[in-house]
C-alpha positions in Angstrom: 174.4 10.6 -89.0 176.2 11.1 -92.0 177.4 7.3 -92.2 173.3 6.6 -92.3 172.5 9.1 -94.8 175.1 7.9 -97.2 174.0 4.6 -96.3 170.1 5.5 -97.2 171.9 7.1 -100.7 173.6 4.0 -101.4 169.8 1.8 -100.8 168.6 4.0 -103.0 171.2 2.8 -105.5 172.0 -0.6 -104.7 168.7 -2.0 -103.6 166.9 -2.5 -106.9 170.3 -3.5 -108.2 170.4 -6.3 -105.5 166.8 -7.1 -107.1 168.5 -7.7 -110.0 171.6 -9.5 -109.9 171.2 -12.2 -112.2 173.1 -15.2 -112.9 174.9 -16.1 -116.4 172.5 -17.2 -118.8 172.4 -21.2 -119.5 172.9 -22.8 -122.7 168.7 -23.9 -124.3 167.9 -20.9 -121.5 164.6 -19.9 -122.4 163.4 -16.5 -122.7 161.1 -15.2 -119.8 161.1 -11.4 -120.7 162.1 -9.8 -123.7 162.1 -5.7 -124.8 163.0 -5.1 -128.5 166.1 -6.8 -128.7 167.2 -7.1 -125.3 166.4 -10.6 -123.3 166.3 -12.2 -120.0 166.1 -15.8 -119.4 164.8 -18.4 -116.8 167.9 -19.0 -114.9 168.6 -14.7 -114.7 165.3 -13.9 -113.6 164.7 -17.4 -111.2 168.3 -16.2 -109.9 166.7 -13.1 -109.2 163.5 -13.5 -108.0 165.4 -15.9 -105.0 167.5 -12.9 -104.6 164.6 -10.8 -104.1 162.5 -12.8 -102.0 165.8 -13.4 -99.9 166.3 -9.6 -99.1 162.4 -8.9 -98.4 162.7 -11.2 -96.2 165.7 -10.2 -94.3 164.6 -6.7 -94.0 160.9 -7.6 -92.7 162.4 -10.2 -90.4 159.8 -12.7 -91.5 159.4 -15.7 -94.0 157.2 -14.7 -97.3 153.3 -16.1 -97.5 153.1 -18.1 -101.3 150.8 -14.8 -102.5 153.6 -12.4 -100.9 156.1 -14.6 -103.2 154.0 -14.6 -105.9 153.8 -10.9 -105.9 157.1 -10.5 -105.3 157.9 -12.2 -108.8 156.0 -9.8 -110.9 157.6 -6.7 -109.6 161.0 -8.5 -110.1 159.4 -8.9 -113.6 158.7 -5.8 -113.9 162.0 -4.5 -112.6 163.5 -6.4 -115.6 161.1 -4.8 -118.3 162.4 -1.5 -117.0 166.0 -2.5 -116.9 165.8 -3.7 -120.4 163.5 -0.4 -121.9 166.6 1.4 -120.1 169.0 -0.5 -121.8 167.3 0.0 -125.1 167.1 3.6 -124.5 170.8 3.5 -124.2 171.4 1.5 -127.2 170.0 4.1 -129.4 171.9 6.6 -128.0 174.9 4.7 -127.9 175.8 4.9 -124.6 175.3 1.4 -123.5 178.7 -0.1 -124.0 181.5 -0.3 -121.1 185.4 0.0 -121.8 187.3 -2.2 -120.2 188.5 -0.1 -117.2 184.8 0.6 -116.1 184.0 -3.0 -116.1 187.2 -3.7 -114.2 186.4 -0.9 -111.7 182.4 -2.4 -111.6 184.2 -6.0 -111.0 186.3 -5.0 -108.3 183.3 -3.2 -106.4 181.1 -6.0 -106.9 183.8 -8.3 -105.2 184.2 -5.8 -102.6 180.6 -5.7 -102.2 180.0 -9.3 -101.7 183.0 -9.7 -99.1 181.5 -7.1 -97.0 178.1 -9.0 -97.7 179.5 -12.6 -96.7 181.6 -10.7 -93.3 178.3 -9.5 -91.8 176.4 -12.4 -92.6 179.1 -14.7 -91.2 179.7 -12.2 -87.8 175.8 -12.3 -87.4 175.3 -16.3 -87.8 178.7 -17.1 -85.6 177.0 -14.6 -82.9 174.0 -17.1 -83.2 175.7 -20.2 -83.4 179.3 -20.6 -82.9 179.6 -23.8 -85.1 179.2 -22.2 -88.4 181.9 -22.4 -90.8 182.8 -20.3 -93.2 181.1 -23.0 -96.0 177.9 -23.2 -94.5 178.1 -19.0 -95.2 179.2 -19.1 -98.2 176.4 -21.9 -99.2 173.6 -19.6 -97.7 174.9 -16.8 -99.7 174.8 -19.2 -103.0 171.6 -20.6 -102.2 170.1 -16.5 -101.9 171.7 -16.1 -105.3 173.9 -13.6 -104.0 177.3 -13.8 -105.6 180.4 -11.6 -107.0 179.1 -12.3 -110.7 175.8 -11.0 -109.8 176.9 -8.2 -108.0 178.8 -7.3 -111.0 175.5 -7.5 -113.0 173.4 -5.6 -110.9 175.9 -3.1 -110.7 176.1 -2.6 -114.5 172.0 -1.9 -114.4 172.6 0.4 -111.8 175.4 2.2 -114.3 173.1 2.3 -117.1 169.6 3.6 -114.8 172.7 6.4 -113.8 173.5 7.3 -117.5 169.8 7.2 -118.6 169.1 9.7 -115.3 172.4 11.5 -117.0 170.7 11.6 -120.5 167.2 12.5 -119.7 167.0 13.8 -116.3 169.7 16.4 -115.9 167.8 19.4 -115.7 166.1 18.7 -112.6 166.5 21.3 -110.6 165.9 20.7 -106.4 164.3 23.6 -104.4 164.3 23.7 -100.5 160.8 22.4 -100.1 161.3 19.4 -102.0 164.5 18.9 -99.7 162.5 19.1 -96.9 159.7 17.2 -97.8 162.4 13.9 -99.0 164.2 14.1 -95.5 160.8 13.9 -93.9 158.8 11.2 -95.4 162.0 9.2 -96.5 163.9 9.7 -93.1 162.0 11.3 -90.6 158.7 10.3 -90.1 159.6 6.7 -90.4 161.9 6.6 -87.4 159.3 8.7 -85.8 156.6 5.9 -86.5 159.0 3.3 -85.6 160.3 4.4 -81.9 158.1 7.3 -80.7 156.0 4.9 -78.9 158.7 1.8 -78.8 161.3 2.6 -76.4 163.0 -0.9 -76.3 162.7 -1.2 -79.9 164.5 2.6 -80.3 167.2 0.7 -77.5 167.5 -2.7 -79.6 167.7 -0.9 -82.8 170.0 2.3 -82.3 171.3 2.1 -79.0 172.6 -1.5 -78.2 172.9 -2.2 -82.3 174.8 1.3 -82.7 172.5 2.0 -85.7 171.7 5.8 -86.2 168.2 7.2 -85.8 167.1 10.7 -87.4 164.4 10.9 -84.5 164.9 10.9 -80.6 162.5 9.9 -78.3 162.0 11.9 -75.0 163.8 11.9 -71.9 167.2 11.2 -72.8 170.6 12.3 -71.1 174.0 11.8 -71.9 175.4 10.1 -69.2 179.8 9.6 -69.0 181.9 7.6 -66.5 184.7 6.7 -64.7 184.7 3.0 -64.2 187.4 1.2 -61.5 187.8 -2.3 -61.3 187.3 -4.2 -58.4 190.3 -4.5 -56.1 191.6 -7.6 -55.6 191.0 -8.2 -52.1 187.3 -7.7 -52.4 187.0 -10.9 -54.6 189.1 -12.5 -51.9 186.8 -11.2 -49.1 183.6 -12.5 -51.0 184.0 -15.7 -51.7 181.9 -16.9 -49.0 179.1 -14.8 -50.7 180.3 -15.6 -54.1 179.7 -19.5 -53.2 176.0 -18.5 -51.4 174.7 -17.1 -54.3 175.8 -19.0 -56.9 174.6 -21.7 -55.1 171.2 -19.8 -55.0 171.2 -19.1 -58.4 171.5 -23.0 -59.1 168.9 -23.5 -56.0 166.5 -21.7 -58.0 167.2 -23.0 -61.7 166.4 -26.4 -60.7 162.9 -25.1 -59.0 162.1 -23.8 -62.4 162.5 -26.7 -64.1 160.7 -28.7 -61.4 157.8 -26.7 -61.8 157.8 -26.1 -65.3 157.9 -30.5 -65.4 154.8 -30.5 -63.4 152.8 -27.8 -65.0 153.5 -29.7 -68.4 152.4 -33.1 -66.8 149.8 -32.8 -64.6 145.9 -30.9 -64.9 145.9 -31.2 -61.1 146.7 -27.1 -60.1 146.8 -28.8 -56.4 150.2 -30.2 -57.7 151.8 -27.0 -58.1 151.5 -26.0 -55.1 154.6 -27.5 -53.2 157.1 -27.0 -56.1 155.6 -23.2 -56.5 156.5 -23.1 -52.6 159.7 -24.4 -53.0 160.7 -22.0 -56.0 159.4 -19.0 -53.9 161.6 -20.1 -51.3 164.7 -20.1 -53.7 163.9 -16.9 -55.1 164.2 -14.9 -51.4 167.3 -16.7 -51.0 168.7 -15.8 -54.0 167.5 -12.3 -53.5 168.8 -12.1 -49.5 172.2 -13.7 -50.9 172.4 -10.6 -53.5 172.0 -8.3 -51.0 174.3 -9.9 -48.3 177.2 -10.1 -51.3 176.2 -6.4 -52.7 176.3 -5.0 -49.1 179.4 -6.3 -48.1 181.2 -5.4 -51.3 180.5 -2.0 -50.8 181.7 -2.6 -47.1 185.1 -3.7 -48.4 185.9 -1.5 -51.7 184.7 1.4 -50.2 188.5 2.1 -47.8 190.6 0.6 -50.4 189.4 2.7 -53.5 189.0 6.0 -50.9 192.3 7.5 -52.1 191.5 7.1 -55.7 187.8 8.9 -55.4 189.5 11.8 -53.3 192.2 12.4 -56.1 189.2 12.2 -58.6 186.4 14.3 -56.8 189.2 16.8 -55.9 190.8 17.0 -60.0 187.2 17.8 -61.0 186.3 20.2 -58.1 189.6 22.0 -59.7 187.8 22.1 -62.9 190.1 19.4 -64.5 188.0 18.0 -67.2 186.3 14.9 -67.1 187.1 13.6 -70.2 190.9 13.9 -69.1 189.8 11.7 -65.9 188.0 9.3 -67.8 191.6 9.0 -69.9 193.7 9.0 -66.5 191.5 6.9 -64.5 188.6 4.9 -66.3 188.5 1.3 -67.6 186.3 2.4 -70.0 187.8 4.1 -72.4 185.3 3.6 -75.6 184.4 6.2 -78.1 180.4 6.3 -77.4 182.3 7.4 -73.4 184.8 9.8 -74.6 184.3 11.0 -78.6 180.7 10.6 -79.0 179.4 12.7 -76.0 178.6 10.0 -73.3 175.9 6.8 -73.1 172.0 7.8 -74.0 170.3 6.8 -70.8 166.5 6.8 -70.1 164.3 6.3 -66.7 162.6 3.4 -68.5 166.1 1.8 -69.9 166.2 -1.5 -69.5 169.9 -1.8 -70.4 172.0 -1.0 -67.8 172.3 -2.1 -64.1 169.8 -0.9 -61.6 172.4 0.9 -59.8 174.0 2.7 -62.4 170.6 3.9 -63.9 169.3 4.8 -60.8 172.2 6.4 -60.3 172.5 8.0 -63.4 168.9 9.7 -63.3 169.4 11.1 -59.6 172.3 13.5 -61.3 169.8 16.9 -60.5 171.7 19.1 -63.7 174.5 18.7 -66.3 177.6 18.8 -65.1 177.3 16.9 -61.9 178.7 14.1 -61.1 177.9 10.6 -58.7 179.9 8.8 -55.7 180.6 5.3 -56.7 178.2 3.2 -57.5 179.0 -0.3 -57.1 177.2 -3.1 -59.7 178.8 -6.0 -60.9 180.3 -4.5 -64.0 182.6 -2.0 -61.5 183.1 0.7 -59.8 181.0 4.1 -61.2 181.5 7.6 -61.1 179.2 9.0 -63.2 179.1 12.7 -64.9 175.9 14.1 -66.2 177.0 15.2 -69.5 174.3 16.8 -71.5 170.3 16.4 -72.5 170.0 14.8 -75.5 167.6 17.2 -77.1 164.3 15.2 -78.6 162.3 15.2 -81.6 164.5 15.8 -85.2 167.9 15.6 -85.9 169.5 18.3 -86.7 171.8 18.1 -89.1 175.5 19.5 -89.8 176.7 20.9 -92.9 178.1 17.4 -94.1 174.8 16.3 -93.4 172.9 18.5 -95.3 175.4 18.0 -98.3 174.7 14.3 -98.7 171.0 14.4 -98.0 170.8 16.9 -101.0 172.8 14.5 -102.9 170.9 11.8 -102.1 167.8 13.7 -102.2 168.6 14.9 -106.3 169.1 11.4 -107.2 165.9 10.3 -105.4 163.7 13.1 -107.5 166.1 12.0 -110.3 164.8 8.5 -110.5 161.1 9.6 -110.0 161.6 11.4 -113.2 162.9 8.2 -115.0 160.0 6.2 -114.0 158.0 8.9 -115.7 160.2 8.5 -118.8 159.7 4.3 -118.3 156.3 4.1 -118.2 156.3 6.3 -121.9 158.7 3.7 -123.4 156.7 1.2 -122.5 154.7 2.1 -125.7 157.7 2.4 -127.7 158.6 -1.7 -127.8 157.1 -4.5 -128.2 157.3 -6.1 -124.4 157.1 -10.1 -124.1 156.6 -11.8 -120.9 156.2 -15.2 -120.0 156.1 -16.0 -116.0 154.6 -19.4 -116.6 158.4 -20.6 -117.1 159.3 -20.0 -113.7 156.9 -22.5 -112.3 158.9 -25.2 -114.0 
């Protein structure tokens, strides 16, 4: 939780930034927003605007209306007006110059920043597709205005909102309520909204994704296991059943698409009836040659895996513990199995074989444990860990340390908008959006 809640800290930081990475300005660039003495051309604030639009639209999974885009532009806009009434600010005070070590250290972040950018982008799109190349990432990446040069720049406005919070916001003093109420309107209650009533989204999202949540829904148990591989003589012995389904499986593919040709030709529902028939058909053979293959694989592993269960069922009886068997004896040998307390399983997970959930919720109290369960993935033996307690996170002592961290700079940067909104009257502030429709 503590990897989210520095992650949350860092959004907090970076996100506007990100908003504003701009490019280098162009030669016969011309001026879009200006504050006193500080400017921002077409080709910055186009740069961007593309950025911005880019990122909305990553985050809300979903391509931007022409209004939405239009709106977009103006707070981008505006973002820049209070980037440049901050860098005014800092001007006066003469704090708004950078030695050459600090923008060597902001360079080297900013190229750190967009390698870690480009390496999720490219392990996300070759999940997708495995034809993309390493161009065709780096040319999305371009084309979203996201590069190391305006990384860098964002990351300088970022240093100089930090030094104004420094100069005019660093008597803010946090009490416990306002603690409490920034954990549970800016972490809480949206993870609450988002998967109290969405199981499979909560699964997608935090589960399967390994994403961190600060709410849990009900019902959860920590479930840990043993898992054996299959013995080689079983695969021998099933090849008969092996063929017979997979034969099935094909058996019923091709009814699918015969029937989904017909419903997409005809307006005749009389027509459907034979290839509906003959799906059906394929469907309770596939089904009978499941059960003939799961039945007699259970027939044959269950002697020549006997000895193994016995020394298993007998180490645990004996109180050895199970983590110590899952490190003797398992195939599975991840962290979520061993470090992290066991596998979050639910009645209504939709996850994990039948057998192993069914399985898994039949466990009456913590601390028993299964006979084997046979699915295609292995052999089972499962161990009831723990209930995963519902409802808020409760958080550790790091925990705590970085939400108040995170929390100071959130109430921080409240107070600068205050301080913004005053400066506004201080310059004279000239905007001209018109440009950008060029």
């Amino acid at each position: 939780m503590v990897r989210k809640m520095a992650l949350c800290l860092f959004l907090i930081w970076t996100v506007s930034l990100l908003n504003l990475c701009v490019s280098l300005a162009e030669a016969d660039d011309p001026v879009v927003v200006r504050i006193g003495e500080v400017t921002f051309t077409k080709s910055q604030i186009q740069s961007a605007v593309q950025t911005d639009i880019s990122l909305t639209q990553m985050l809300n999974q979903e391509y931007l209306t022409d209004e939405e885009k239009r709106l977009q532009r103006e707070d981008t806009i505006e973002r820049f007006i209070d980037a440049g009434l901050i860098e005014m600010k800092l001007r006066e005070a003469g704090k708004n110059d950078f030695t050459e070590d600090e923008e060597e250290t902001l360079k080297k972040t900013a190229r750190n920043q967009y390698e870690q950018l480009w390496e999720g982008l490219y392990q996300r799109f070759r999940q997708e597709d495995e034809k993309v190349t390493e161009a065709d990432v780096t040319e999305v990446m371009k084309e979203a205005g996201y590069s190391a040069e305006a990384i860098y720049e964002g990351l300088k406005t970022g240093e100089r909102r930090y030094r104004a919070i420094q100069l005019y916001c660093p008597s803010l003093v946090l009490s416990e309520d306002m603690v409490k109420d920034y954990y549970q309107t800016q972490f809480l209650d949206p993870d609450r909204e988002r998967y109290e009533n969405d199981l499979d989204l909560y699964e997608r999202e935090v589960l399967m994704n390994r994403n961190e949540s600060f709410y849990t829904p009900e019902g959860y148990r920590a479930i840990k296991q043993i898992l054996l591989d299959y013995p080689e003589g079983v695969r021998m012995g099933l090849r008969n059943e092996t063929a017979r389904v997979n034969q099935a499986a094909q058996d019923v593919a091709a009814a699918v698409q015969t029937l989904t040709t017909v419903a997409t030709t005809t307006d005749d529902w009389a027509a459907m009836d034979e290839p509906r028939a003959v799906y059906d058909a394929a469907l309770a053979e596939l089904t009978a040659a499941r059960n003939a293959f799961m039945e007699k694989r259970e027939k044959l592993t269950a002697p020549m895996i006997r000895d193994t269960v016995d020394e298993i069922t007998k180490a645990f009886d004996a109180g050895i513990d199970f983590d110590s068997l899952i490190n003797k004896y398992s195939m599975d040998k991840n962290e979520q199995n061993l470090q992290k307390g066991g596998y979050p399983i639910h009645a209504d997970s939709k996850n994990w074989p039948e057998e192993f959930l069914s399985a898994a919720m039949a466990l009456a109290k913590t601390g028993d444990i299964s006979k084997p369960i046979y699915s295609d993935l292995g052999i089972h033996i499962l161990y009831y860990a723990s209930d995963i307690p519902a409802g808020e996170h409760a958080l550790t002592a790091d925990e705590q340390e970085t939400l108040n961290t995170s929390a100071l700079y959130y109430y921080q940067n409240q107070e600068l908008e205050k301080l913004i909104s005053q400066w506004r009257g201080e310059y004279e502030i000239e905007t001209h959006p018109e440009l950008l429709d060029d």
